[in-house]
N, C-alpha and C positions, 0 to 999 in steps of 0.2 A: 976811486975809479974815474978814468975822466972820462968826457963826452963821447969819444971816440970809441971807448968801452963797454959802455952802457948802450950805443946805438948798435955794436955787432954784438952783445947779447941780447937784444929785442929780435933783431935778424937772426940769430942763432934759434930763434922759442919760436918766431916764425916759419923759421924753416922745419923744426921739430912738428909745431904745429899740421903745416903741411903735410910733412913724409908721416904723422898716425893719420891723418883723414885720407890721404891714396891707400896709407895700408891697411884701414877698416874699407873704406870703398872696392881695391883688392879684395878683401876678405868679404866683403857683401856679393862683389859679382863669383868667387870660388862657392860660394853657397847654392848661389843663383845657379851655376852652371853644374853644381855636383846635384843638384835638386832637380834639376830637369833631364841629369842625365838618370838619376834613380829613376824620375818617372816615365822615361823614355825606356827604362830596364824593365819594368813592372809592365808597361802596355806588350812588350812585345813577349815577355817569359810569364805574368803573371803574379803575383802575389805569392807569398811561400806557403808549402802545402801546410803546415800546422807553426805553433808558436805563438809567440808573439801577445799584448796582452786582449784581452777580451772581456767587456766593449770598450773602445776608444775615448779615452776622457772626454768629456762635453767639451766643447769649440769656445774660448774666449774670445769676447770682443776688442780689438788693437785698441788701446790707450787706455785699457779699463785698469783695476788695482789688481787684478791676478793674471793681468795678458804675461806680465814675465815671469812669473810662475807655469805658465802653459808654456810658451814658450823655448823656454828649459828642460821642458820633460821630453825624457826620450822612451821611448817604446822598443822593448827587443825584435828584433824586425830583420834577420838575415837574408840577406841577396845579393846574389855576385853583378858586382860593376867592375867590368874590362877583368885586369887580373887579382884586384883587393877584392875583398869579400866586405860589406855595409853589416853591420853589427845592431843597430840602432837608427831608428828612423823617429823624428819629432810627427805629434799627430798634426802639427798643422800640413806638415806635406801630405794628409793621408786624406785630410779634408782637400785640398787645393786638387788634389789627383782623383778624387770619386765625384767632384764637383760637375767634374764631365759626363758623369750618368744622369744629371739633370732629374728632371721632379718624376716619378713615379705615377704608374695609372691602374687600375683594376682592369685585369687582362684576362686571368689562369681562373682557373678555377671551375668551372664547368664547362659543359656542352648542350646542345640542344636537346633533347628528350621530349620536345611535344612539337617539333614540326614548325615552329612558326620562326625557325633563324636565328634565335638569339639565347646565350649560354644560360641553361636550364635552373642552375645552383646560384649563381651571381660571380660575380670575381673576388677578386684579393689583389691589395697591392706591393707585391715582391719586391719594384724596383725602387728608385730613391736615392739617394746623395750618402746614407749614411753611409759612412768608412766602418771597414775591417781589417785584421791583422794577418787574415790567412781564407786559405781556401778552406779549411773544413771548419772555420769560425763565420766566414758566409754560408755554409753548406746548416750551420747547426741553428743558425738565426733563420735563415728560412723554412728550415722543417719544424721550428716552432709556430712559426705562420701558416703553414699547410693544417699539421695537426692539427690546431689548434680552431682551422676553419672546416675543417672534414668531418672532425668528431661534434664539430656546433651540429651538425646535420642527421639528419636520419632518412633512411628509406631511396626513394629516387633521386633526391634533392644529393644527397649524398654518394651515390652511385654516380650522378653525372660529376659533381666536383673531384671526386679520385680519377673517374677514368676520361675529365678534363685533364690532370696532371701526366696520368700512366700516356696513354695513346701515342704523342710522340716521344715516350721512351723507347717504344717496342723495338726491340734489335732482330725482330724476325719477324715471319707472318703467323707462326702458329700463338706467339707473344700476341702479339694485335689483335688475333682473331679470340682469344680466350679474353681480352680484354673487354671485345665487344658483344662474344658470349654474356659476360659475367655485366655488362651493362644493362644488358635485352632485358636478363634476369632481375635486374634492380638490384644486384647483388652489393650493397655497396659495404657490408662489413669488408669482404674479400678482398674488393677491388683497394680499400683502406690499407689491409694488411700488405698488399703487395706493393702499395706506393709506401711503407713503410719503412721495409725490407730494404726496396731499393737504397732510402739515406742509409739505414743500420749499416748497410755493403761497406758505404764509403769513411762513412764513420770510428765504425765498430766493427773492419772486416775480420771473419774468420782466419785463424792461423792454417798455413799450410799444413795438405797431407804429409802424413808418413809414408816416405819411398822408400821405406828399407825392405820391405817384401814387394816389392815391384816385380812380377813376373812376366814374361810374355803371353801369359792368358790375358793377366789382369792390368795388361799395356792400355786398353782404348778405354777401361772404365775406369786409371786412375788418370788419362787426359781429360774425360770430363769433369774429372771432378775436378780437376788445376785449372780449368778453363771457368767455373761456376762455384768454385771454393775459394781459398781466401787469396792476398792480395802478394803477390811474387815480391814484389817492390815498389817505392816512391813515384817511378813512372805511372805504372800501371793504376795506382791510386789516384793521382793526378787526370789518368785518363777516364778514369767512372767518376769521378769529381764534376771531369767538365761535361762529360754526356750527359749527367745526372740535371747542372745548375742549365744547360744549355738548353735544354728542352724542356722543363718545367713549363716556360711560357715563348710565345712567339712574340708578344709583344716588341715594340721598340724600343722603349723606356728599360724592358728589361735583359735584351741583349746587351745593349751598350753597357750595363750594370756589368754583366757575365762576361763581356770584352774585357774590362777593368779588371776580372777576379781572377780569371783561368789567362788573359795575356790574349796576343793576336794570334799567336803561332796554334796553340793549341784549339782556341776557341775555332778557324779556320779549316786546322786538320778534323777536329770534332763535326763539324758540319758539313767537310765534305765525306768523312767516313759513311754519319746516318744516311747525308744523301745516297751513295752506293747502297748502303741495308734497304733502302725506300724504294732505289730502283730494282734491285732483286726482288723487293718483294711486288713492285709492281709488275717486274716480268712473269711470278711467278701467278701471279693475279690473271695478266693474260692470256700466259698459259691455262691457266685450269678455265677462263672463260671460253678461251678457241677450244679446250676437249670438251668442257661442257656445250660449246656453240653445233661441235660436230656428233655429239650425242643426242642433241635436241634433235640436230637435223636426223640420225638415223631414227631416234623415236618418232619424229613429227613423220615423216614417212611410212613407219612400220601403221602408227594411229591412224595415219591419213588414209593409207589402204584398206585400214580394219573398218574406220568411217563408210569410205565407200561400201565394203562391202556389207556392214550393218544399215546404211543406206541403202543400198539395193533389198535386201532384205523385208526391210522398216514398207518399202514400195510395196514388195509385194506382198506382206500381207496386209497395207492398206488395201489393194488391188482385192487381195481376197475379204477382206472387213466390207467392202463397197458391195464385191456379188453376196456375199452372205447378208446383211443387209436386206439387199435388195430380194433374195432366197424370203426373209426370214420377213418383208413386207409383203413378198406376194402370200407365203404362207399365212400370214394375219388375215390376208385379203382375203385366201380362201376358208381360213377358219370363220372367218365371218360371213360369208356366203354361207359354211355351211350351216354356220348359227343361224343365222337366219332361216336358212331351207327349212331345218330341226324344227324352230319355234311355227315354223307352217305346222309341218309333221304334227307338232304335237299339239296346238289348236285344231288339225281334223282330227289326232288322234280323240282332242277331250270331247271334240262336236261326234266321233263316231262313235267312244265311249257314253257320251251323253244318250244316242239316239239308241244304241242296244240296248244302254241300259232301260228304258222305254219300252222298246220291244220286248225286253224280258220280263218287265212288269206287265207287258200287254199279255206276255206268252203267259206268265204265272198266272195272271187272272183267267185268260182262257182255260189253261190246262186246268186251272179249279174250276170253271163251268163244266167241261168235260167231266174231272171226275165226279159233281154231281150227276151231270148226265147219264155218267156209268155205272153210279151208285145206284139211280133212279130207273136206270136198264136192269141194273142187275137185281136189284129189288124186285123191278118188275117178271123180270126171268125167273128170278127165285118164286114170284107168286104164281106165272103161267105153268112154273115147272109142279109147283104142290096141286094146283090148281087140273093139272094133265095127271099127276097120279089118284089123286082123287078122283077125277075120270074114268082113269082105269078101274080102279078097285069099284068104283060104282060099276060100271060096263059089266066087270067080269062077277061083280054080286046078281050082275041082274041075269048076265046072259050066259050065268057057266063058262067055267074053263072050256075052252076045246081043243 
């Protein structure tokens, strides 16, 4: 081969060379661009509702001895981009895409219970970077977090950490309001079992009713039960999924987490649905405050007049406690007056019984002079009287009868 040969096949290996490095460079920016549109698919739809493997192989570090090994693996991972449907997703996209839920913080988990501001139970930290392969694969990783921090507890401590999770699940007021029954109480096995139920729903829903005897009696009690039994279809799952993850916590850390799991579209419609539940039940709140406000008012009225006239009342028989009183001083006054009069009375009584009694001794002892006197009269009578017949009988011995 002469010179002229040997220098257009170095140009030909050159040029080879070239056209593989544009067409791995090509095939580096078609990754690039089919990876950001999966994760531009996944922020705005979500994550697939189930599949996929679970948990995500640990993260290799680029130039280590098993990064191409991680690299190569692909994870079952379905979701529609444009008109093809994605089969398979590598975990390093799965790390690059939750990277944006950034570090987690202890949020959930309780509420106040002793007044001083701050949540009663402590927190838990839900949010965080780890990747998942599905919504109810993040759905089943957090309710092992909850569980697992709920049943740590006992008694109040435990009651505020459930009905820290339940409270903004409630889809109704009568929901809320048994919620904060069931707190007042301490109740917190109950309040456990009912944030329980909730994952089981999403989880493990129940199979639909049997509508083959649907009648028009039993029309409105077999809509509730389709309403609160089990799960019609993939939507509807999808949509207790995301009320379920959405409300768990308010934090920051861990919306952006639940942005990532349930998608824009959904996690959007979700919170502005609760908002509507929140405002009904806020309206419903000021309603029952303006009937109870104008109940107050006809009570505080009906009391207010009862008031006064137990007030009026109340006056007058101080009004009478005052004259009786004052009855029941002059009476003392005069009982004492008369005590006193008495205790005269009965010091002249004892000075006049003392001085009769005197006199009677005086009278006794005269009246015993007398009857000696009398004694002594009548002795003497008795002796003038023998004394005068003796007389006679002498007289008439000496001078004859005539």
């Amino acid at each position: 081969m002469g010179i002229l040969g040997k220098i257009l096949l170095v140009l030909n290996l050159l040029a080879l060379g070239g056209f593989g490095f544009l067409a791995v460079q090509d095939w580096k920016g078609r990754q690039t661009i089919a990876a950001a549109g999966i994760r531009h698919v996944l922020l705005v739809n979500g994550l697939p509702l189930d599949g996929g493997t679970d948990p995500v192989p640990p993260r290799v570090a680029a130039g280590s001895d098993d990064f191409a090994d991680f690299a190569a693996t692909e994870l079952p991972f379905r979701v529609e981009v444009g008109p093809k449907a994605v089969e398979t997703i590598s975990p390093e996209l799965l790390y690059v895409y939750f990277a944006a839920a950034g570090a987690g913080a202890p949020g959930a988990g309780g509420i106040d219970l002793t007044g001083a501001g701050a949540p009663g139970a402590g927190g838990i930290d839900l949010a965080g970077p780890a990747p998942v392969t599905s919504q109810l694969a993040e759905v089943r990783r957090v309710y092992a977090l909850v569980k697992a921090h709920v049943d740590g507890l006992d008694g109040a401590a435990k009651a505020s950490a459930a009905a820290g999770f339940l409270l903004l699940q409630a889809e109704s007021i009568e929901d809320r309001t048994e919620y904060q029954t069931l707190l007042a109480a301490r109740n917190g096995d109950e309040l456990a079992r009912r944030l329980y139920l909730r994952f089981d729903r999403v989880l493990n829903p129940p199979a639909l009713p049997d509508l083959s005897a649907l009648t028009p009696e039993n029309t409105l009690a077999k809509a509730t039960e389709l309403r609160s039994g089990g799960v019609k279809d993939e939507h509807e799952r999808r949509v207790r999924a995301a009320h379920l993850l959405v409300h768990l916590d308010s934090g920051a850390g861990w919306q952006k987490r639940t942005m990532l799991v349930v998608g824009l579209k959904r996690y959007v419609r979700t919170v502005v649905e609760q908002t509507l539940r929140f405002r009904d039940m806020a309206a419903r709140v000021e309603q029952q405050a303006a009937a109870d406000q104008d109940r107050f008012v006809g009570e505080y009225a009906q009391l207010r007049g009862l008031a006064i006239e137990k007030t009026q009342i109340a006056n007058n028989m101080r009004q009478d406690r005052a004259r009786l009183e004052q009855q029941v001083q002059k009476d003392e006054e005069f009982v004492e007056l008369r005590q006193t009069q008495l205790k005269e009375l009965q010091d002249q009584l004892a000075k006049l019984k003392a001085e009769v009694d005197l006199l009677l001794a005086r009278q006794y002892l005269t009246e015993q002079q007398l009857f000696e006197v009398q004694r002594e009269v009548g002795l003497t009578l008795e002796a003038i009287y023998g004394l005068e017949a003796d007389l006679g009988a002498k007289e008439r011995a000496r001078y004859g009868a005539k």
